[in-house]
C-alpha positions as CSV (number, residue, x, y, z in Angstrom):
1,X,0.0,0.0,0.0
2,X,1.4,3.3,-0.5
3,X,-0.5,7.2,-0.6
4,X,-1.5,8.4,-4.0
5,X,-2.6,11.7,-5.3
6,X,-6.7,12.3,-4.9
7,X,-7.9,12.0,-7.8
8,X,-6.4,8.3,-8.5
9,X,-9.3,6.7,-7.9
10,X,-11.2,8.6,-10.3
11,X,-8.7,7.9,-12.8
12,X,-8.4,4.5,-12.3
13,X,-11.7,4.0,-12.9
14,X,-12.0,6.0,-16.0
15,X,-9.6,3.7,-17.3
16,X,-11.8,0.8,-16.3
17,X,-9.9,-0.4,-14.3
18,X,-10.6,-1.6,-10.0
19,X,-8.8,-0.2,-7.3
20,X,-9.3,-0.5,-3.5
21,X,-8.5,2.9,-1.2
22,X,-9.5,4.2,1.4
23,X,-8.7,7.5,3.9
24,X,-6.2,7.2,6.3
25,X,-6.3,8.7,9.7
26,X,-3.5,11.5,9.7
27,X,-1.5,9.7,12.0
28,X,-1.4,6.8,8.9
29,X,-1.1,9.8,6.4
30,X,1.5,11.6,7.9
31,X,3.8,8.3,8.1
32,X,3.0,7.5,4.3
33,X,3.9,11.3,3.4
34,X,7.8,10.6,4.9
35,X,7.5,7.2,2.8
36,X,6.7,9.3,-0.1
37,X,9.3,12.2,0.1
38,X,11.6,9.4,0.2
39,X,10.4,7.5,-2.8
40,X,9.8,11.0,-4.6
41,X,13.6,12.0,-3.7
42,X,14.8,8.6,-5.0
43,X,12.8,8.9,-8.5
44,X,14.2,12.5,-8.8
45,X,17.7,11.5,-7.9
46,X,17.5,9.0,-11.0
47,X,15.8,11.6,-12.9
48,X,16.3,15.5,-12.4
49,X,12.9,16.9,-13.9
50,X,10.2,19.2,-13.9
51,X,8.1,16.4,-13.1
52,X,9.9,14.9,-10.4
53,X,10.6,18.1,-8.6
54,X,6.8,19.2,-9.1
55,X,6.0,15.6,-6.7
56,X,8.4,16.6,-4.3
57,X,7.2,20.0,-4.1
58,X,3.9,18.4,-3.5
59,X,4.4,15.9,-1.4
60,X,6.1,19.1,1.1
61,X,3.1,21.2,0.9
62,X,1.2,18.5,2.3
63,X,3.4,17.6,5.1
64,X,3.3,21.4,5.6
65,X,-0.4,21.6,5.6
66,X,-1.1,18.3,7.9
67,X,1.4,19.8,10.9
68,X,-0.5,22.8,11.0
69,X,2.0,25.0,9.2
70,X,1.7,27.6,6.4
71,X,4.1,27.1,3.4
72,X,4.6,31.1,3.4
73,X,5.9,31.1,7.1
74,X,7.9,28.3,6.2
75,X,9.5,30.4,2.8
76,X,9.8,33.2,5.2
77,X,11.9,31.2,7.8
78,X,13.7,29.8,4.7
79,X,14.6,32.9,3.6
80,X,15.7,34.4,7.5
81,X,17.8,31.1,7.8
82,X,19.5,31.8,4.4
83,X,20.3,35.2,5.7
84,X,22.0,33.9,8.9
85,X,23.4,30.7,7.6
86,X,23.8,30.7,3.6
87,X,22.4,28.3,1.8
88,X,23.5,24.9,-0.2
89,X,24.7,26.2,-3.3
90,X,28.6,26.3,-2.8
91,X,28.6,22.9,-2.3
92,X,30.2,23.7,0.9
93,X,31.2,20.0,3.3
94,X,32.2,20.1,6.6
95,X,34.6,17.8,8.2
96,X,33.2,16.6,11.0
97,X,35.4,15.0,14.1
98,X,34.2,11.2,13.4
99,X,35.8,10.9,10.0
100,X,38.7,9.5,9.2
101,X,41.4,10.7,7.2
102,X,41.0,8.3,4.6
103,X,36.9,9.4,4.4
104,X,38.1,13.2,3.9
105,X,41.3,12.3,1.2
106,X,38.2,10.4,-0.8
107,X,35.6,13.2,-1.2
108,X,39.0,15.7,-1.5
109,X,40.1,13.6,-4.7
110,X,36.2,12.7,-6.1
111,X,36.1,16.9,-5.8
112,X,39.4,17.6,-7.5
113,X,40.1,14.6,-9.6
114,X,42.8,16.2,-10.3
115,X,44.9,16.4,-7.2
116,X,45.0,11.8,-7.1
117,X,48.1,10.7,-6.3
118,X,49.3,14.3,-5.0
C-alpha cells in the first residue's frame, strides 16, 4: 500500500480499471507522506525533472499543511535562515570529528580529480 494523489481513484476508474483505497487517519497519512518524500527524492535522484521536482514540491506542501504549518511562514523562515546561515549552493562540506582521514582524502580527490596521487 502506499498514498496516491486524490484524484487516482477517479482515474483508475476512468480507465476501467478496479482499485481499492480508502482514507487514512492523519497519523497513517503523515507516516506514508515521509514514505513518499523518500520515494519522490529517489525517483528525482535518478531523474532531475520538472516532473519529479513538481512531486516533491507536492508531497512538502502536504506535510506542511497536515502539521498545521503555512508554506509562506515556512518560505519566510527559509529565507531568514538563508540570511544567517547561507544556503547549499557552494557545495560547501564540513569535516566533522568522526571521519577518518581516509573518508576526507576520498571526497578531496572525487572533488578535485585532479589532485589523485598528489
Amino acid at each position: 500500500m502506499k498514498l496516491v494523489r486524490d484524484n487516482i481513484p477517479d482515474i483508475i476508474r476512468a480507465e476501467g480499471r478496479e482499485g481499492e483505497f480508502y482514507i487514512a487517519p492523519n497519523f497513517e497519512v503523515k507516516s506514508r507522506l515521509f514514505d513518499k518524500m523518500a520515494e519522490e527524492l529517489e525517483e528525482f535522484a535518478e531523474n532531475p525533472c520538472l516532473e519529479e521536482a513538481a512531486d516533491m514540491l507536492e508531497v512538502l506542501l502536504a506535510l506542511v499543511e497536515i502539521y498545521g504549518m503555512d508554506m509562506q511562514d515556512v518560505q519566510r523562515v527559509a529565507y531568514k535562515k538563508s540570511l544567517t546561515n547561507g544556503s547549499f549552493y557552494r557545495g560547501l562540506v564540513i569535516r566533522e570529528p568522526d571521519d577518518s582521514d581516509e573518508t576526507w582524502e576520498t571526497a578531496i580527490i572525487m572533488r578535485h580529480p585532479l589532485k589523485q596521487g598528489g
